[in-house]
N, C-alpha and C positions, 0 to 999 in steps of 0.2 A: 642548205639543209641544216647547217647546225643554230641558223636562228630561227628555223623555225621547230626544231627539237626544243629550242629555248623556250620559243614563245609556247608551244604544247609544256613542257614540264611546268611553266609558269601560271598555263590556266587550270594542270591538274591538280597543282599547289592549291590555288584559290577555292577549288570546286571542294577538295580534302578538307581544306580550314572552313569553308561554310560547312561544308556534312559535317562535322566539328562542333560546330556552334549552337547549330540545330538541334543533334542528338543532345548536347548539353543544356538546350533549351527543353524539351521534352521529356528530358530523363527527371529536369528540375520539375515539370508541370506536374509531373507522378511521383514527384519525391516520398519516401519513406519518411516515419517520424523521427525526428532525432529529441536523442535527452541528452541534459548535462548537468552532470551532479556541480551546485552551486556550493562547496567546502570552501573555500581560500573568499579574502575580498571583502569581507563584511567587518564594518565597525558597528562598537556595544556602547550605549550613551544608558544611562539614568534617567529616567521619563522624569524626574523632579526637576532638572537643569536646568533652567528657561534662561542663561545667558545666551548672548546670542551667536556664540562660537562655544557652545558646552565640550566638556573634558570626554574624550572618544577612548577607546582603546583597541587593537585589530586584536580581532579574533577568527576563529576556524569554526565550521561548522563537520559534528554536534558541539554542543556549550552548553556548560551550565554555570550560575554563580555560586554553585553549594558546594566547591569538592571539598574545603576545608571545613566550613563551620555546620556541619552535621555533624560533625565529628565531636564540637565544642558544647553542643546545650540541645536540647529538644526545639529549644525557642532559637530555630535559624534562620537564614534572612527568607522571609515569603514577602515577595515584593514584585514592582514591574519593570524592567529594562526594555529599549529600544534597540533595534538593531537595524543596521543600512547596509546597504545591497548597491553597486553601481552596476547598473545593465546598461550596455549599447546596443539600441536595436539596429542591425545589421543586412547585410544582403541576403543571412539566412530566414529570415523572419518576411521581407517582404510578400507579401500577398497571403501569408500563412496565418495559422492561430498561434496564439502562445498559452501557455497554461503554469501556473507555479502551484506546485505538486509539494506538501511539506508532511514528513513520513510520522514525525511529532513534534508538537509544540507544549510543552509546561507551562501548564495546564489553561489557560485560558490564550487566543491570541488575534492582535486586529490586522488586519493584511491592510495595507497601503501600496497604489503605485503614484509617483509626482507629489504625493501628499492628497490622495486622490481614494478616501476610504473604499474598500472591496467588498469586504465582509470578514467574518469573526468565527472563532471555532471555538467551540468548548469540550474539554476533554483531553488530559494529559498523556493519554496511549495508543489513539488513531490518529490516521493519515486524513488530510483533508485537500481538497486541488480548486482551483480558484481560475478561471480564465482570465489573462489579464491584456487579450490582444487590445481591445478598446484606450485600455488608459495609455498605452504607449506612446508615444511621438518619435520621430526621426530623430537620431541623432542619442544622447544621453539621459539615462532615465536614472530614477533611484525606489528600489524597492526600501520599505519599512515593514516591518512586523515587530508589533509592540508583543512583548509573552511577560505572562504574571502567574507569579507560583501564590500569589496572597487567598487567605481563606474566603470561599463564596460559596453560599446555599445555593447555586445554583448550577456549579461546576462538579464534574467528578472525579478523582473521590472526594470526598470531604474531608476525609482523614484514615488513619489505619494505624499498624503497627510498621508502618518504611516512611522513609525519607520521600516526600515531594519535590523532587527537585525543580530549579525553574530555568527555563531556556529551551533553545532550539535544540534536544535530545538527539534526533536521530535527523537522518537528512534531507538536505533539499533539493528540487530535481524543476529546471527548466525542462517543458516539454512543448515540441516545436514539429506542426499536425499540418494537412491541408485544411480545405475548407471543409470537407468531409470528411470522417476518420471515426475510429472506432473509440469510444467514448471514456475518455479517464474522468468526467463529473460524476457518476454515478456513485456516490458515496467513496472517491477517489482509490476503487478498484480498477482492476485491470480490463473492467470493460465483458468480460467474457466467463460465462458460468458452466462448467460441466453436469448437470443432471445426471444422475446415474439413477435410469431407472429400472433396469431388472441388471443384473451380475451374476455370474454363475460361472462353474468353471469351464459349461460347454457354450458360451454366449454371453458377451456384453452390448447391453442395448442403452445407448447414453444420448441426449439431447442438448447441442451448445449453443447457448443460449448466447450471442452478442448485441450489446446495447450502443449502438451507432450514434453521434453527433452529428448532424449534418448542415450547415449552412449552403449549400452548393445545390444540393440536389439534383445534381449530376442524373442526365440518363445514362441508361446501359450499364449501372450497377448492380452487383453482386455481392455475395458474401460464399467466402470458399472455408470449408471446417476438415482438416484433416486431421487423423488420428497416426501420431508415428509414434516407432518401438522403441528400445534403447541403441537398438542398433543405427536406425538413422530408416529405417524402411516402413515408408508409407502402407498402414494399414488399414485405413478407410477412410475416405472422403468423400464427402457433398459440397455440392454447390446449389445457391438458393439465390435468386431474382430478389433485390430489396425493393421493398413494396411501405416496409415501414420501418421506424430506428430500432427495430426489435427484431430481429432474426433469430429463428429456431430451427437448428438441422439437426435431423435423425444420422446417428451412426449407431453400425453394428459390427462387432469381431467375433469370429468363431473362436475356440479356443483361446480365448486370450490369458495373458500371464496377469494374474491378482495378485493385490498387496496385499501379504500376507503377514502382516506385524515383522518381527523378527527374521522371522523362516525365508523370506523373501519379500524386504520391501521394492517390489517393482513398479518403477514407476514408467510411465508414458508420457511424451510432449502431446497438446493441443497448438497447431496451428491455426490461427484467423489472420483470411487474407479480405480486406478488402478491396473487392477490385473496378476498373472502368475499363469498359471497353478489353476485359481480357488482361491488361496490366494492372499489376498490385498499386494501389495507391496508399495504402495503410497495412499492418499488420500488427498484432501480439501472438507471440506463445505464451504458455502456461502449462505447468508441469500437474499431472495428477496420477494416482492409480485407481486403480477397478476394485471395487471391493463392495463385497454389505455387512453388514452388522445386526447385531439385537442384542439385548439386554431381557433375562428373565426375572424376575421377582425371585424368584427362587436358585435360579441357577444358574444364576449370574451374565458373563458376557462373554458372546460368540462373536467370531470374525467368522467371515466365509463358512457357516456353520460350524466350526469350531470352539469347542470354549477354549477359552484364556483367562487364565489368574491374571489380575492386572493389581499388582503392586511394583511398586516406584517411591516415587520423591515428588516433592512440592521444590518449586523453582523461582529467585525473585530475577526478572534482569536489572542486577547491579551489581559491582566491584568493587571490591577495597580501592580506596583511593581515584577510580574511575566512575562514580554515581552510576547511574542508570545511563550512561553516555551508551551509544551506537556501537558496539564493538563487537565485529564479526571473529577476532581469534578466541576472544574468551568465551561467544556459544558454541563456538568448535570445539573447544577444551571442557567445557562442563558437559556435554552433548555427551561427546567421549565418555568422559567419566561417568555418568547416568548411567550408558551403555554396557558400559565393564560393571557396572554393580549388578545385572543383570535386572534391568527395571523391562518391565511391559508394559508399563504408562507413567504418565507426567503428568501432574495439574501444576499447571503455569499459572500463579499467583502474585498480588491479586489484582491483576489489571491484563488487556492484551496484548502479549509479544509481539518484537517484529518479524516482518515476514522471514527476513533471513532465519531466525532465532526458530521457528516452529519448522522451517524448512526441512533443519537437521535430523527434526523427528522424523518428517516422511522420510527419508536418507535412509535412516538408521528400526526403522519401523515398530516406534514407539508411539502406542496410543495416546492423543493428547486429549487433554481438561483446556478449554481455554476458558478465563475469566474473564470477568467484568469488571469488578469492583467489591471488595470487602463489604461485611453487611454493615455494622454498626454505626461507620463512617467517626468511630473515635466514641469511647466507651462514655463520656462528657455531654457529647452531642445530642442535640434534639433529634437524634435519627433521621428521618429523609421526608418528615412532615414540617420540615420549617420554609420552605419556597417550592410552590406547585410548577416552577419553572425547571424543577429538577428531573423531574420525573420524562419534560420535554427531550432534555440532555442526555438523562440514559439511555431513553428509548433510540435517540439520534446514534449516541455512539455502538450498540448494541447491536445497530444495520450497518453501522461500520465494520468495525471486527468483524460481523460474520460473511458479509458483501468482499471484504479485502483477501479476508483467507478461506474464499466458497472451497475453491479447488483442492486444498489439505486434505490429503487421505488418511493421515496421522490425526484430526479432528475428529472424532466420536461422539464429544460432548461440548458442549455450549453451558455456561455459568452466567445466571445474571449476578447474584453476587452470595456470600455466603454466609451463616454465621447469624440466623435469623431469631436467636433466640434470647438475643439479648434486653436489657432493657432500651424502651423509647423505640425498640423498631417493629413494634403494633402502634398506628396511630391510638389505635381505642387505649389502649393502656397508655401511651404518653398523654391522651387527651385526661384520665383517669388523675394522672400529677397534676 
């Protein structure tokens, strides 16, 4: 009896450690995405160094090479730096996508993996995302991103009254998908767009729009869209057969709680599940509120039928002695401070914040201004008729910004740039000199 108690505990041991391996095999088939902010580990080299062990130094990402000499002269260094990345591709990545997701780069920048060109971004205050499962190989890899803050007709801005700084600003993010997943190339949004197409206080009728990636093409997918409250309770959900990378579900809430500027900024999660076969293989949230608006010629601007005086303050993201670098305490602290001055709106000048930085406003229910880009592009300047490759650029980053930050209830206005009445920014009248 007690060897054969042995030998049963021995095969239910075996039979435990294979259910074990299994589910861990399974759980990994349907894995969620995972991200990792890449801060720590990167060296900074001089793109002019061509020795053949050039001079490095470790740096943290955000970086910039200006915190000092803006300070010293107008004429501060606008130049191009290299930076390296050591990445191992791992157990985590097998069979997976990889994606390198950069939140900004000043202002122009060339993505490399192995030494193995990707592609280039233009534009010193949008997010850009790069799939880079292909260049990888087993074992040790090295990302490169050259960033150049030097002057080009063809980059934006071209100039203003702030500081360009140059470097990797704000963060970088490893994102690691199945073969199917819900899409961060899309002008390296979140993938998922809220519609708000009627609002009201006895009805909100919204459309979520998800832009799916898919290499797999998996049967027996879905896309699942809930609407949850602050409390944590599911207010309405669909679910939709994916037929194509674009999925659109209807939801509706009766009584729902609107964002109501000040008075009540409430805000809602959107859930996107995508799913096989019943199990989530991918997911985003996304935070937004219910609301409408208008603007009268006359009588100005209403929320939720409401008017509101909307006076505030203009906002640069930068710091004494901190550039325009990524720092989540100082838009908590200026946020604040906006707040207690008793503002109703912000125009966020002259380029576009990052997401955390406009966040605060939804929080706080502060209508935002988001920019573009200052008009004159530097009072000196041939205005924005010196390279028809510009105009390419704007229009690129101007579906960024507004693709990145769809969901912002705090956004009421969009700015392509300002300040039109200067000289050189009429072609006819520059053509006229």
């Amino acid at each position: 009896m007690p060897y054969r108690n042995a030998q049963n505990n021995k095969t239910m041991i075996r039979q435990t450690f294979l259910f074990i391996i299994l589910c861990a095999f399974f759980a990994n088939a349907n894995a969620q995405r995972m991200v990792e902010t890449l801060a720590d580990g990167w060296e900074l080299s001089a793109v002019c160094d061509v020795q053949k062990k050039p001079k490095t130094v470790k740096v943290s990402i955000p970086h910039t090479w200006n915190l000092e000499d803006v300070f010293n002269s107008p004429d501060y260094k606008r130049t191009s730096y290299i930076y390296f990345h050591a990445l191992r591709k791992d157990s985590r990545m097998q069979g997976k996508r990889v994606f390198l997701k950069c939140d900004a780069v000043s202002s122009h920048a060339d993505i490399a993996v192995n030494n193995r060109w990707i592609g280039e971004h233009k534009g010193a205050y949008t997010a850009f995302c790069f799939e880079i499962t292909d260049f990888l190989q087993d074992g040790d890899n090295t990302i490169s991103i050259v960033a150049g803050n030097a002057y080009r007709t063809d980059v934006l801005p071209l100039g203003g009254d702030f500081n360009i700084y140059g470097g990797i600003t704000r963060p970088i993010h490893l994102i690691i998908t199945g073969q199917d997943c819900i899409s961060p190339l899309d002008h390296a949004s979140d993938g998922v767009y809220v519609h708000q197409n009627s609002v009201n206080a006895k009805e909100a009728k919204i459309t979520v729009e998800t832009v799916l990636s898919r290499k797999a093409n998996s049967e027996g997918e879905s896309v699942k869209a809930s609407l949850i409250d602050k409390d944590g309770k599911m207010v309405a959900y669909a679910e939709q057969a994916v037929a194509t990378d674009n999925v659109s579900i209807p939801l509706a809430v009766s009584n729902p709680n609107l964002w109501n500027g000040r008075k009540n900024p409430y805000l809602y999660t959107v859930k996107v599940e995508l799913l096989r076969n019943g199990s989530a293989i991918d997911s985003q949230t996304v935070t937004t509120g219910l609301r409408s608006f208008s603007v009268d010629v006359a009588k100005g601007f209403f929320l939720n039928g409401e008017h509101i005086d909307l006076h505030g303050v203009c906002r640069h993201e930068e710091g004494y002695k901190t550039g325009n670098l990524y720092n989540e305490a100082a838009m908590r602290k200026d946020a604040r401070i906006i707040y207690d001055l008793g503002s109703t709106g912000i125009r966020l000048v002259h380029y576009p914040h990052s997401r955390f930085d406009i966040s605060q406003y939804d929080s706080l229910g502060i209508v935002v201004w988001s920019e573009l880009l200052p008009g004159p592009g530097g009072y000196r300047l041939p205005g924005y008729v010196a390279n028809p490759a510009f105009e390419e650029s704007v229009m690129n980053n101007l579906e960024e910004m507004i693709k990145q930050n769809y969901n912002s209830p705090s956004i009421c206005f969009w700015s392509l740039f300002n300040e039109l009445s200067h000289r050189y920014d009429s072609p006819d009248e520059y053509l006229r000199k």
